[in-house]
C-alpha positions, 0 to 999 in steps of 0.5 A: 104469314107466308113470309113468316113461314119462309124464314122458319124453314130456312132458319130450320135449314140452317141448322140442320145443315149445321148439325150436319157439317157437325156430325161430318167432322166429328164422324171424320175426327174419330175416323182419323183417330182410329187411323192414327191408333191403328198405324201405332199399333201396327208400327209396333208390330213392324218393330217387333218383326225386324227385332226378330231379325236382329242378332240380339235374339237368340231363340227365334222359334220363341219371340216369333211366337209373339210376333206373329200372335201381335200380327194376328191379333191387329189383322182381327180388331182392325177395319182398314182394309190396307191394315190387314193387308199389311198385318198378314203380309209380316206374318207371312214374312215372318213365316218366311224368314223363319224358313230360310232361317231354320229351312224348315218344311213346317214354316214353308207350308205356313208361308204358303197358306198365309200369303195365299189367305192374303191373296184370297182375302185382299186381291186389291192389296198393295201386297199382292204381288209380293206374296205371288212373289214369295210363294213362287220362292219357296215353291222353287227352293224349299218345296222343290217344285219348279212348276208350281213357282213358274205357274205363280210367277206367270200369274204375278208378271201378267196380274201385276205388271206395275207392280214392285216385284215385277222384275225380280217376278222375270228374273226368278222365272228366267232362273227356274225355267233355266233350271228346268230346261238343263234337268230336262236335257240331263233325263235325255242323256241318261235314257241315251245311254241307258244299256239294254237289259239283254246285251251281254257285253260286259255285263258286269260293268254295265250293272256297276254302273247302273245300279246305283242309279237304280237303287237311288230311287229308293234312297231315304231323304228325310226323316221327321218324327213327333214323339208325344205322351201316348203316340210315336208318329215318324215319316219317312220320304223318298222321290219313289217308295219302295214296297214296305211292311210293319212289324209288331214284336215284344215292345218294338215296332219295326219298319221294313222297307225293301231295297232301300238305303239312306241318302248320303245327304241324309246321314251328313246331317244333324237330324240323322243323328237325333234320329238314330236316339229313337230308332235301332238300324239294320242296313243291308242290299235287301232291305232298311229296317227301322225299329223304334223301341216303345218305351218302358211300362208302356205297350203297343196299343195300334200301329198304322202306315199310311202314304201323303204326297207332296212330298211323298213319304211313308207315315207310321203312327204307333199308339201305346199306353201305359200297363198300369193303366189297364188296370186303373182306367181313370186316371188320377189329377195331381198337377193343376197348371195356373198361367197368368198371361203376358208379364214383363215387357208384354203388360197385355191390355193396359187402360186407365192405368191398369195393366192385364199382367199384374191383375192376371198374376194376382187372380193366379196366385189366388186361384192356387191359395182357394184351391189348396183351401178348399182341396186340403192340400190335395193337388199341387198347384204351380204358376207358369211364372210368380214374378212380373217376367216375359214368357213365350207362349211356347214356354208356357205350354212347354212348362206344363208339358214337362210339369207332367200337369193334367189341367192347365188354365190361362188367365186373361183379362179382356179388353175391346174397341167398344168401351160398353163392351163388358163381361166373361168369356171362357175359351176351349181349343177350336178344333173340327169334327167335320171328317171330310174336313179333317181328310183335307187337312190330313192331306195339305198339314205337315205331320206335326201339325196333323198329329197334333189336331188329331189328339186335340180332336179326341178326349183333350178337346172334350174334357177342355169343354167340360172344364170350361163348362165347370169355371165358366158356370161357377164364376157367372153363379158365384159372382152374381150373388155378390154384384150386379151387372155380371154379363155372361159372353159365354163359352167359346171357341178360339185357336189360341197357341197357348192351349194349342201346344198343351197336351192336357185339358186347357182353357183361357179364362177372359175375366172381365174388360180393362176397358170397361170403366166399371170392371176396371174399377172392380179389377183394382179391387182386391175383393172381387179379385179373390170372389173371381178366383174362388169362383175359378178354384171351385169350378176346377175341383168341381171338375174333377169331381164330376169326372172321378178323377182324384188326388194322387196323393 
């Protein structure tokens, strides 16, 4: 019986252990899979990277987009922690190659905060000490700041003194100081040679020569502008700011800025002349004016100054508004904007043979019809394209910006890791209503970014909620009448750059998962296509219903 008992249990043993070793190599099989997947996918990330820096593209600005959007998304899905590292050092190198690119202020700052999210986020990445190294670089010759590159790269020599970048760390750090030091030496100087201001000793020549010096402290060495549908923001920097005041006339705003002059660097550049297109001059010794003309049918709601640092400028935010909308406050909804997402080289989500490009174009060309029937022609529908081609995100948001439209909807389909994964998600604009937050983000975003923030922080970002609100209910509602198995994952928030850039209510629309076998299957059917943009094309009149907002026509 006892030995009966033995044989039992270690037979039992056996195979426990076998299902054990089972279970190990098939945890380790799909490990290695999803390895394999994640190094395709970032391989293509990298393949589009270097294709931005060939010459074969013209318009960088616009396939970055889709770099970086190709970045971002791997960093989120993937779950090594080596894969995100390396996802956010192309971004961040794909930020930085777009500043010495166009040598833009905007692209430095966004260098700087992504390697800094790396550095954060992954301190025992391999890509450590390359970020320290590129943020120390644009530090010293894009944002001018030699201390703080000197501090970023004492911190990468001593952190990381195996690292790749150690040397060209020393070199950098030998050059800066080099430079610091002979700067140093130049301020000695000139305070040496300095005149009193009671020597009488040929006191004319002594003002000739250091009246330039003098005046050069409030010489204006860049201007930046946005120019958006109801707010005029420009800045204005200088090394040190003169004493200044804001001037309200009939349909101008005028900016005077006492003994100042613009620099000489500045009136040889391109950027001088776009900005005298906005701007009347009136140089004198006395003073710089600066008078934007607001444009017709419009008047001056608010006019605002303000100062940021780093660099240090002179912000000033005119707000207008249009005369005729004194007089009829709610104003009408004419152009509804439908974007059917990804197109030609960029399929989007592809799996069992479906690709999200053709579904996303056919539910949009159903949303227009449904709304056209359902509207009685009221509304001019347009697609942000009709046909299987390529479109930046930036094009997309450019179209409806310039289509004048006043509601834009993005058509997606879903896709996830987890095949079980299945359902609806409508998105809004994530934005913050946290002030503090806001004052902080004020502070370290370039004005583009900030004024941008700010209109979607108001009404944009409250009737994008409710728009959502409107599809959103209407497709669960209509569609579980029809099928079984509607999940609904709600409405939530993302930074999407599509929405980010449109200046009208916006939202994305996920419908369904290509992932999923079931909603596939139902994605292929033409049916559920034309339920799921009905469903769509309700919810947006039903918006513009609540809102009492009607057709201009």
């Amino acid at each position: 019986m006892d030995k009966l008992i033995i044989k039992i249990f270690y037979n039992t043993l056996i195979i426990i252990i076998f299902f054990l070793l089972l279970s190990n190599h098939l945890l380790s099989k799909n490990s290695n899979d999803e390895k394999s997947r994640d190094t395709e996918k970032m391989n293509y990330c990298i393949s589009l990277y270097n294709k931005l820096q060939s010459s074969s593209i013209k318009n960088k600005s616009s396939f970055s987009n889709d770099v970086i959007e190709n970045l971002y998304y791997f960093y989120q899905i993937t779950k090594d922690r080596t894969q995100k590292g390396r996802a956010l050092y192309y971004i961040g190198s794909t930020y930085y190659y777009l500043t010495k690119y166009y040598n833009s202020e905007i692209y430095a700052d966004l260098t700087i905060g992504i390697f800094s999210k790396l550095l954060k986020e992954l301190p025992d990445s391999s890509y450590s000490d390359d970020a320290k190294y590129y943020i120390a670089d644009v530090y010293f010759y894009h944002k001018n700041i030699p201390k703080l590159a000197i501090n970023e790269l004492k911190e990468n020599i001593s952190k990381y003194p195996k690292g790749d970048f150690y040397q060209r760390s020393l070199e950098l750090l030998k050059k800066i100081e080099k430079k610091v030091a002979y700067l140093e030496k130049i301020k000695i100087k000139i305070k040496k040679n300095v005149v009193p201001q009671d020597h009488k000793k040929d006191d004319k020549k002594v003002n000739k020569k250091i009246e330039p010096e003098f005046r050069s402290d409030f010489n204006l060495e860049k201007v930046k502008f946005v120019n958006l549908k109801n707010l005029f923001r420009y800045s204005v920097a200088f090394q040190k700011l003169p004493e200044y005041s804001i001037v309200e006339s009939d349909g101008t705003v005028t900016l005077k800025l006492s003994r100042a002059r613009f620099s000489t660097n500045f009136k040889n550049t391109p950027e001088y002349n776009t900005f005298k297109k906005y701007f009347a001059v009136s140089e004198s010794k006395d003073a710089l004016e600066l008078t934007y003309n607001i444009p017709d049918g419009n008047w001056v709601k608010a006019a605002n100054t303000y100062i940021l640092k780093n660099p240090l400028r002179i912000v000033v935010d005119i707000e207008f508004d249009n005369i005729a909308s004194i007089q009829s406050p709610n104003n009408a909804i004419s152009t509804i904007i439908i974007d059917p997402g990804h197109g030609g080289h960029d399929p989007g989500a592809t799996y069992y043979g479906v690709e999200e490009k053709d579904v996303a174009l056919k539910i949009s060309n159903y949303i227009k019809y449904f709304i056209y029937k359902l509207s009685n022609n009221k509304f001019k529908v347009l697609l942000t394209r009709t046909t299987d081609e390529f479109l930046s995100l930036e094009d997309r948001s450019y179209f409806a910006n310039k289509s004048k439209a006043d509601l834009f909807i993005s058509i997606h389909c879903n896709a996830s890791r987890n095949e079980k994964t299945y359902g609806f998600e409508t998105y809004y604009l994530r934005e913050s209503s946290n002030k503090k937050y806001l004052q902080r983000k004020m502070k370290q975003l370039d004005e583009t970014n900030f004024i941008i923030e700010d209109l979607v922080r108001t009404s944009k970002m409250q009737e994008s909620v409710e728009l959502a609100n409107s599809i959103h209910k209407k497709i669960i509602n209509n569609l579980r009448k029809s099928y079984s198995d509607i999940n609904d994952l709600g409405i939530k928030e993302a930074p999407f750059f599509v929405l980010y850039n449109t200046k009208m209510p916006s939202v994305l629309a996920e419908i369904s998962f290509l992932s999923h076998k079931m909603e596939n299957q139902r994605l292929q059917n033409q049916t559920y296509l034309k339920s799921v943009a009905r469903a769509i094309a309700e919810g947006i009149l039903d918006y513009i219903q609540k809102n009492g907002a009607h057709s201009k026509k």
